[in-house]
C-alpha positions as CSV (number, residue, x, y, z in Angstrom):
1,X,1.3,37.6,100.3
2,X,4.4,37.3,98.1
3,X,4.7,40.4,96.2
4,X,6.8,39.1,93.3
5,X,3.8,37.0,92.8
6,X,1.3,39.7,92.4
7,X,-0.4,39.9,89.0
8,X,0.0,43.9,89.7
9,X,4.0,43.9,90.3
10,X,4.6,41.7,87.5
11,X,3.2,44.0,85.2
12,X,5.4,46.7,86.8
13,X,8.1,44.3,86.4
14,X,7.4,43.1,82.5
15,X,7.3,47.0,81.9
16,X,10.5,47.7,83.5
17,X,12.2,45.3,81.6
18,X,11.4,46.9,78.2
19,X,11.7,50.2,79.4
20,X,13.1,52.6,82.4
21,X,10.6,53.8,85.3
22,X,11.0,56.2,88.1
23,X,9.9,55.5,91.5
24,X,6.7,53.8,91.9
25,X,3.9,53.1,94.9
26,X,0.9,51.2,94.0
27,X,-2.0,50.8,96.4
28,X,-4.7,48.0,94.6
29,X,-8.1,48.6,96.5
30,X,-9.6,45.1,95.6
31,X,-13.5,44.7,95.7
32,X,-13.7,41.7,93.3
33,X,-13.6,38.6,95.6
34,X,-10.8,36.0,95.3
35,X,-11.0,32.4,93.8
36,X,-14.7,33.5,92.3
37,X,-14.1,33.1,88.8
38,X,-14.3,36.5,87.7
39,X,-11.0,37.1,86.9
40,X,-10.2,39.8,89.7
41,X,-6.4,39.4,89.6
42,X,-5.7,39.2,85.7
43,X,-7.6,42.2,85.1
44,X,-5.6,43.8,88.0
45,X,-2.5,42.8,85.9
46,X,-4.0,44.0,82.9
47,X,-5.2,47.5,84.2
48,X,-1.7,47.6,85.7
49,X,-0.6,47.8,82.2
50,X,-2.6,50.0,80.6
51,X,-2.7,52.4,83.7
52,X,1.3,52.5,83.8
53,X,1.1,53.2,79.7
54,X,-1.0,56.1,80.1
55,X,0.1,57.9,82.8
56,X,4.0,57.4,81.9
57,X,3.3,58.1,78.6
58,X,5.3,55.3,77.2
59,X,3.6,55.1,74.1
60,X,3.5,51.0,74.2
61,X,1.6,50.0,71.1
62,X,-1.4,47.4,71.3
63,X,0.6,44.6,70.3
64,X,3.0,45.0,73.0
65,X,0.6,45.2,75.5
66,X,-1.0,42.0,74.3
67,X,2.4,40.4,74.5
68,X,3.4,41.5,78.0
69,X,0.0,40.7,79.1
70,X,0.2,37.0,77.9
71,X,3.5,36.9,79.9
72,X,1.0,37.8,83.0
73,X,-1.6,35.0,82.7
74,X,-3.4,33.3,79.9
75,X,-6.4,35.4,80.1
76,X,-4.9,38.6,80.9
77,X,-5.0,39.8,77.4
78,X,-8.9,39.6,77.4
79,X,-9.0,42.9,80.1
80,X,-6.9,45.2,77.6
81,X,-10.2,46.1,75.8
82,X,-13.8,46.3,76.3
83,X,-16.9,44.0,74.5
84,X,-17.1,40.8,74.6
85,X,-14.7,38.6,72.5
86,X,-13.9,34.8,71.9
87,X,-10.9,33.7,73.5
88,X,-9.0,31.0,71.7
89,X,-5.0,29.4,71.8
90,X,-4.6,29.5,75.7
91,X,-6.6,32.5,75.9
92,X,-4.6,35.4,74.2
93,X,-6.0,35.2,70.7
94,X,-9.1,37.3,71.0
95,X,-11.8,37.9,68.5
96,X,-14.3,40.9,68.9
97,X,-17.5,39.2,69.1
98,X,-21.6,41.3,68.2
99,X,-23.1,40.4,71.5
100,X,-25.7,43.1,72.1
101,X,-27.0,42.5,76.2
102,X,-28.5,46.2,76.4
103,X,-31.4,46.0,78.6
104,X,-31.0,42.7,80.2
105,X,-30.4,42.7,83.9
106,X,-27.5,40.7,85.3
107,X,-27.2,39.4,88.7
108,X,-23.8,37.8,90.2
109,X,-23.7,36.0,93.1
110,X,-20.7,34.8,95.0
111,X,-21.4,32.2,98.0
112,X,-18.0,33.7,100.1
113,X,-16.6,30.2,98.9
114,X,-12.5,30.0,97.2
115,X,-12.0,27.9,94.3
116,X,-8.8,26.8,93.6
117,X,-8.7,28.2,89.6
118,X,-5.7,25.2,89.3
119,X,-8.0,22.2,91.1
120,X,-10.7,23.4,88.7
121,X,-9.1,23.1,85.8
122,X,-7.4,19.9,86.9
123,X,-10.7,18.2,87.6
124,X,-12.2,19.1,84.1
125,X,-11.5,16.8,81.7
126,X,-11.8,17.4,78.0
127,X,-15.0,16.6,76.5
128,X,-13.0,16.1,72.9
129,X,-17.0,18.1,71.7
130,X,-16.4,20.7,69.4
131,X,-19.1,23.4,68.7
132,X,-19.4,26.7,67.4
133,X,-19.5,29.0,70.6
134,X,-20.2,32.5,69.0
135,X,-23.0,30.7,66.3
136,X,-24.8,29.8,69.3
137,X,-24.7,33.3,71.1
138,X,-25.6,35.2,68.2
139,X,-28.1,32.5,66.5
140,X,-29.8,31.0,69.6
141,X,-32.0,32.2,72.2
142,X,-30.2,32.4,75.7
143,X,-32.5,30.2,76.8
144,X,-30.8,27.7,74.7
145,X,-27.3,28.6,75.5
146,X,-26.8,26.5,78.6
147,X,-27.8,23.1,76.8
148,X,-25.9,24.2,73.8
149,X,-22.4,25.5,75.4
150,X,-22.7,24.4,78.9
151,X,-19.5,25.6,81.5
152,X,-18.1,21.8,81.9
153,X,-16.3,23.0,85.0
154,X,-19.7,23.2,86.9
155,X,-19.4,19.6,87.5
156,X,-16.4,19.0,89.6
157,X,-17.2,22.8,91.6
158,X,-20.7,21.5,92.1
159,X,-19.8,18.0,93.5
160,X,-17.2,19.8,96.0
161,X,-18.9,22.7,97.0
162,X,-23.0,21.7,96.7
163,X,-23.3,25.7,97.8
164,X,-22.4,26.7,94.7
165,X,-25.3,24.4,93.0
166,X,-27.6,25.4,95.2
167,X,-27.0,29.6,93.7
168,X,-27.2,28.7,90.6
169,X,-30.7,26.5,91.2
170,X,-31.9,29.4,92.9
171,X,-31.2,32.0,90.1
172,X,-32.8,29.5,87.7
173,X,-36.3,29.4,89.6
174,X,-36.3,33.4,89.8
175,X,-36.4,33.3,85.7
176,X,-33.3,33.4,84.7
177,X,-32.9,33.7,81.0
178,X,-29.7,32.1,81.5
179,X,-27.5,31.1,84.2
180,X,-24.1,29.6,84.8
181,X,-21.2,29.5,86.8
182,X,-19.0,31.8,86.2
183,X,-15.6,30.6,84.8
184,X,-13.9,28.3,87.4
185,X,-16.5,29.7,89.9
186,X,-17.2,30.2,92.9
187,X,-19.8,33.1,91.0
188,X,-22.8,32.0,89.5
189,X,-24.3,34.7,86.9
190,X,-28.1,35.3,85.5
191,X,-29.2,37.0,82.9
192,X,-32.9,38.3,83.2
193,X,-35.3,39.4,80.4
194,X,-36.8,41.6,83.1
195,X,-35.8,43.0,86.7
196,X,-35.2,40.2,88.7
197,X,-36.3,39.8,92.1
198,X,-34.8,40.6,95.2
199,X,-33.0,37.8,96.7
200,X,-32.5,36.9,100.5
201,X,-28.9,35.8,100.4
202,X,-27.3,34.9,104.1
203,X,-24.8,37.4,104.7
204,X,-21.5,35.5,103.9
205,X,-22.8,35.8,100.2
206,X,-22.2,39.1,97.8
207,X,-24.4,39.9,95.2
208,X,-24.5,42.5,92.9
209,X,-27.2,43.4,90.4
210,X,-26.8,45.3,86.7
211,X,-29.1,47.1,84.2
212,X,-27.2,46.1,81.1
């Protein structure tokens, strides 16, 4: 591809701006699929950041990181830490959120399908419903979160690509806790109060299966 559109040399590029850097090669060995809704390239951009920081010693403080990694991508920002938090403005006001998952087992599957992040976005249409997101992960039982703060975006991906359904139903009749697309998809995730089967996927399919 294009490498001044790489999420990885625009860090580089956002860095160099502020301050002076010597001679650089990066090598990115990528493992997270593309177009699967697990944000693969803006945490590339964001570990970009902190991993130039830390081994150039350039002493950026956390606001500054926060601000080039807006300039990346709108969730970008979210990667610059660990834990769950509540993403609100485009995505680069964060807010630490008590989600304890320890000892829940997590599967992901990805079908080996690309989803357009842009078309899925384009296809969603606002809702105008307005809920509470972190009162219903920290008040209500997961098996209540899909009704409560469903992932809108499943709609247009699951007309499109019906594969993508078809995960998700799966993972539900294994005994899923809860299950959802993940982000724009392709992904689908479950969370399982126990160990969760072992699935048969065909083998254009990755899965990947967690002890929280």
């Amino acid at each position: 591809g294009d490498p001044s559109a790489d999420l990885c040399m625009k860090a580089v590029v956002a860095i160099r701006e502020r301050v002076a850097l010597p001679g650089l090669r990066l090598h990115l060995h990528k493992r997270i699929p593309m177009g699967a809704g697990l944000g693969g390239g803006s945490s590339d951009g964001a570990h970009t950041l902190l991993l130039l920081n830390d081994l150039l010693e350039l002493d950026l403080k956390q606001q500054e990181l926060l601000d080039l990694a807006s300039g990346l991508g709108s969730d970008c920002p979210f990667f610059l830490g660990p834990g769950p938090q509540l993403a609100t403005g485009r995505g680069e006001v964060l807010e630490p959120v008590s989600l304890d998952l320890n000892g829940l087992w997590l599967v992901l599957v990805n079908p080996g399908v690309h989803v357009p992040t842009s078309a899925a976005f384009f296809h969603t249409p606002s809702t105008g419903r307005s809920f509470n997101i972190t009162d219903v992960l920290l008040n209500e039982p997961m098996e209540r979160w899909r009704a409560l703060a469903p992932n809108i975006m499943e709609n247009h991906v699951f007309s499109t690509w019906p594969i993508v359904a078809d995960v998700l139903e799966r993972i539900q009749r294994a005994g899923a806790a809860h299950a959802a697309m993940s982000g724009s998809g392709s992904t689908v995730f479950g969370l399982f109060r126990a160990k969760p089967p072992a699935f048969e996927w065909p083998t254009a399919y990755s899965c990947w299966t967690f002890r929280l």
